[in-house]
N, C-alpha and C positions, 0 to 999 in steps of 0.2 A: 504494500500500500504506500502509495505516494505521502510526502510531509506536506500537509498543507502548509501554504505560506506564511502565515501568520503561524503557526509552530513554529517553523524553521527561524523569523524576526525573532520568536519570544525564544528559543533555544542560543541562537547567535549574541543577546544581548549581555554585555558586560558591563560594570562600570571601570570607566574611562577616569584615569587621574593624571593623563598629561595632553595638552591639547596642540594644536596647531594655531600660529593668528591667523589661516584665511576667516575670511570675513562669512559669514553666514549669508546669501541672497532673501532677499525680502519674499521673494514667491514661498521657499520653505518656511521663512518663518511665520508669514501667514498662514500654513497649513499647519504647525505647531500651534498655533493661536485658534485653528479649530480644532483641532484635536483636542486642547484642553476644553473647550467649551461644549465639546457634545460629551463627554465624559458623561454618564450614566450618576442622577443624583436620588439621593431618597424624597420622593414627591415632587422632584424637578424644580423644588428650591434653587440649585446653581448656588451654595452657598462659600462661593468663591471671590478671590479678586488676583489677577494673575501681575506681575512688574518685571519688566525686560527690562534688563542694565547689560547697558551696551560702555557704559563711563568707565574709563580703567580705574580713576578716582574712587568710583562710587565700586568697581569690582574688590578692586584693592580693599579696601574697608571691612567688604562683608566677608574677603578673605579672611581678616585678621578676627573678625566677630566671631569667626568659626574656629576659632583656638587657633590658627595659622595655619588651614588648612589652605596653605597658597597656590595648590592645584586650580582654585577655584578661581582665581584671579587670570588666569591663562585662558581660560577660555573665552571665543570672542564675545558669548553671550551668558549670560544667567539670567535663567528665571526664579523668582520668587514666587513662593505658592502662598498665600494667604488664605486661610478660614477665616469664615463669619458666624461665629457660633450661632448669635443672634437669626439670622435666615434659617437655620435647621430647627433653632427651637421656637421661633416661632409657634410651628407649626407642630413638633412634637415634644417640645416641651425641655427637659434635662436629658432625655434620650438624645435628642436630637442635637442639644448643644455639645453635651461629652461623648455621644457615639457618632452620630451618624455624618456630623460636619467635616469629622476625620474620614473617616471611610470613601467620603464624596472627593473631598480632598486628594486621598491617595489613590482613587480612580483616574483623576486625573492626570494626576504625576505618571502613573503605568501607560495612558495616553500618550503623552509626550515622551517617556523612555523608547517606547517601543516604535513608536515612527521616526524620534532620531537614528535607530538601529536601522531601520527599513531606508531612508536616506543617507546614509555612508556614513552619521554620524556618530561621536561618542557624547555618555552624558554619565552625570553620575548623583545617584539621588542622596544627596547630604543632608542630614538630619541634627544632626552634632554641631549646634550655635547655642552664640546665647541672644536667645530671642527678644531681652530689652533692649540688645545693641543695636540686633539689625531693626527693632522699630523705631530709633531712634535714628540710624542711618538714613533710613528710608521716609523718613516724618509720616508713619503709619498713623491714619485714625482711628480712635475711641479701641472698638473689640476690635479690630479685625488684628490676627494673628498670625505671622510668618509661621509655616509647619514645614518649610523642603525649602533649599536650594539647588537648581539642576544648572549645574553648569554645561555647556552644550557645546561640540565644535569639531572638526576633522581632530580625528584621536591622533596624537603624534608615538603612540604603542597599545597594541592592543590585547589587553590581559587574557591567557589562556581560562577556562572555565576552571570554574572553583567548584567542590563539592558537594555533594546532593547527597543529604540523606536517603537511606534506603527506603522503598515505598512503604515493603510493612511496618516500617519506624512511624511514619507519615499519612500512611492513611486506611481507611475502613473501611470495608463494602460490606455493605447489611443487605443483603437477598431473601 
């Protein structure tokens, strides 16, 4: 049986910690820019807000806000993933603020993982900041909360796979 495509994108994807400067073209990264917005949400809330830092200034910064992770500075793009707890709970209440805002969140980051792989690109989803710097960096309003940085760009090395748990480590089929 053949690998469907999108196996073979989610199989092929690594995170990327050394990039290249060519420059990202505007047509992908409008297609990164839907990619995160059709992202699949609970109730179709959208409880997001996306920020491209293209500033080496402004990349520089949120390198160092991430303990010095200066991989992240190298690359020509980074996006910042922001939650709205507020838009999830709205509607579902404390579920929706502490479950479901994330979950929406990191639907969409796998969005954007997975079409820079499918595009030549590397990315790598950083989680490890501290998150009053970059709201502060960034002059976030009120809730909304930095949860990912994807730094994004022609990989300048591309990491062999890392290991996978065994399946019956990982998972259960109940028949």
């Amino acid at each position: 049986m053949d690998t469907p495509e999108i196996l073979a994108i989610i199989l092929k994807r690594r995170s990327v910690r050394a990039f290249l400067s060519d420059k990202i073209p505007r047509h992908h990264i409008d297609q990164f820019i839907e990619a995160l917005r059709w992202a699949p949400s609970a109730g179709n809330r959208q409880p997001w807000h996306f920020i491209l830092v293209h500033r080496q200034s402004l990349k520089d910064e949120l390198a160092r806000a991430a303990y010095g992770q200066h991989f992240i500075s190298q690359a020509p793009l980074i996006f910042v993933v922001c939650a709205i707890p507020g838009q999830s709970g709205s509607r579902y209440g404390q579920r929706g603020r502490e479950l479901y805002v994330y979950q929406d969140t990191a639907a969409a980051v796998q969005n954007l993982l997975l079409l820079a792989t499918a595009l030549g690109y590397g990315s790598c989803w950083v989680g490890a900041f501290d998150e009053n710097e970059v709201s502060r960096i960034l002059k976030l309003p009120g809730e909304m909360r930095a949860v990912a940085l994807i730094p994004v760009g022609k990989p300048a090395t591309y990491p062999r796979p890392t290991s996978r748990l065994a399946k019956d480590d990982t998972v259960t089929i109940l028949e």
